[in-house]
C-alpha positions as CSV (number, residue, x, y, z in Angstrom):
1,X,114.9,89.2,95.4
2,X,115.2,85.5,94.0
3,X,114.8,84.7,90.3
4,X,114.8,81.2,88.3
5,X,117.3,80.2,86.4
6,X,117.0,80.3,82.1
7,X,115.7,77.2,81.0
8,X,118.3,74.9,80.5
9,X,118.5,75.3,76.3
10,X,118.9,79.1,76.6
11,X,121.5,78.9,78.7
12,X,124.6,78.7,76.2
13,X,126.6,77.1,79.1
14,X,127.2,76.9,82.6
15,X,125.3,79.7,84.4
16,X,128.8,80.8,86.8
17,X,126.4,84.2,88.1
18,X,124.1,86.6,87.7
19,X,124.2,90.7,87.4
20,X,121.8,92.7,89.1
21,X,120.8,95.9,88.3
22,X,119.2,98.1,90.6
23,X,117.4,101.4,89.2
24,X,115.4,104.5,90.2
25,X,111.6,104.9,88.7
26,X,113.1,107.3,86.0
27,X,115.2,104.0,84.7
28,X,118.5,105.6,86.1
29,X,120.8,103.2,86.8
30,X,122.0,103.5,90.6
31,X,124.0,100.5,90.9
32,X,125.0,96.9,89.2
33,X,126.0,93.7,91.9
34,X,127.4,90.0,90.5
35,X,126.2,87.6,92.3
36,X,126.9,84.0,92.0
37,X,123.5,82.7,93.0
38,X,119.9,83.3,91.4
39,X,118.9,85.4,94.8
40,X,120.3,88.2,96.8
41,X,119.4,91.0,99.3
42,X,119.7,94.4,98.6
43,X,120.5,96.9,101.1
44,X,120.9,100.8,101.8
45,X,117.8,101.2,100.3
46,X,115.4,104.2,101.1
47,X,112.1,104.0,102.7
48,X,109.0,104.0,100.9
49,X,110.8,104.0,97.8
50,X,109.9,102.3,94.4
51,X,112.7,100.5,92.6
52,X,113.2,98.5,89.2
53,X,115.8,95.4,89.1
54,X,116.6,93.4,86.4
55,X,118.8,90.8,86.0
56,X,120.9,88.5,83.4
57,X,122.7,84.8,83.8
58,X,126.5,85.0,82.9
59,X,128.4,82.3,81.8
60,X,132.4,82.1,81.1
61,X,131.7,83.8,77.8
62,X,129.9,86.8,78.7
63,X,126.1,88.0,80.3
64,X,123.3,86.9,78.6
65,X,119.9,89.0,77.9
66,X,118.8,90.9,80.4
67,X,115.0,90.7,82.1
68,X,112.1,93.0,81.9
69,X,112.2,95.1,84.6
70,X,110.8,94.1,88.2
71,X,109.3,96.9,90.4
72,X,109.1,96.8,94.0
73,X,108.5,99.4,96.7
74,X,110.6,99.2,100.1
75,X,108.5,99.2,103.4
76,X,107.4,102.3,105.2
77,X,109.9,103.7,107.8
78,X,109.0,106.3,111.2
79,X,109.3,109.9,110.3
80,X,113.0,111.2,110.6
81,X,111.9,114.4,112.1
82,X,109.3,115.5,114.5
83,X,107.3,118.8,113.3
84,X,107.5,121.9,114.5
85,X,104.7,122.3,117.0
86,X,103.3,126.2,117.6
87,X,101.5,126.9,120.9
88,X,99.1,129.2,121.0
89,X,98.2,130.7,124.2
90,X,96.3,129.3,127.1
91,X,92.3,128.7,126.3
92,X,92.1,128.5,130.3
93,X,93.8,127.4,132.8
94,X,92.9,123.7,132.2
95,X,93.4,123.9,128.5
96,X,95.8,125.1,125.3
97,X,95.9,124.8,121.9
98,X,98.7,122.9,120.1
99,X,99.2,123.0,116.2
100,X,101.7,121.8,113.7
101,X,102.2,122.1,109.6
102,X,101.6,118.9,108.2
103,X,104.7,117.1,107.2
104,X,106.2,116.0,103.5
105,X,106.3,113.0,102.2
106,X,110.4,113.4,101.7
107,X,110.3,113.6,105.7
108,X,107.6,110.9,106.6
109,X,109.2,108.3,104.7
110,X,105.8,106.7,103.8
111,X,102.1,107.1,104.3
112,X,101.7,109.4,107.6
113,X,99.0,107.9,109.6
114,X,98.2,110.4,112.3
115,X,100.4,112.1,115.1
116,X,101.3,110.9,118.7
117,X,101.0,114.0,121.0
118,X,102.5,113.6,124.5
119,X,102.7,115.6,127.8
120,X,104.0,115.2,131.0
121,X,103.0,118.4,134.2
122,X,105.9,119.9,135.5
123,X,105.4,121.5,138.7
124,X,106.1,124.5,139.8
125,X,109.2,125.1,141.9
């Protein structure tokens, strides 16, 4: 994230940082950084997630007025589980059917777009 500065006659001083705060979508506030320049990278983030920031200037006196808030949503990540496949049994002996529940968003950690099914024979001792 990277903000501008408040024009120079708002600022009530030197600008020495900035505050950050980070909150869920329900405006709970999950954590506050200082940071000494008008940018910063914030990590331990989850997946597919929608955040608000806002942030104030600070000068020697005190913080200044906070900012409306900014909403962003963090990139989509692979699933952190594989689902649970069921197999039914053989159709013949060239074929079977494989199937699976669909999996939750909470899992999938963003939009699932399809499933990657693979095989390998094994022969037969």
């Amino acid at each position: 994230l990277s903000w501008t500065p408040p024009p120079t006659q708002y600022q009530n001083g030197v600008i020495m940082g900035y505050t950050l705060q980070v909150f869920n979508t329900q405006q709970s506030l999950l954590r506050e950084i200082n940071i000494s320049s008008n940018g910063s990278t914030v990590n331990s983030l989850l997946p597919f997630t929608t955040y608000l920031f806002r942030v104030a200037a600070m000068t020697v006196v005190g913080r200044g007025p906070i900012s409306v808030y900014t909403s962003v949503t963090t990139l989509l990540s692979a699933p952190i589980i594989f689902p649970e496949v069921y197999l039914s049994p053989r159709l013949s002996a060239e074929a079977i059917f494989l199937s699976w529940e669909p999996m939750t968003l909470d899992v999938t950690q963003g939009a699932l777009i399809g499933y990657s099914v693979r095989y390998r024979p094994i022969t037969a001792i």
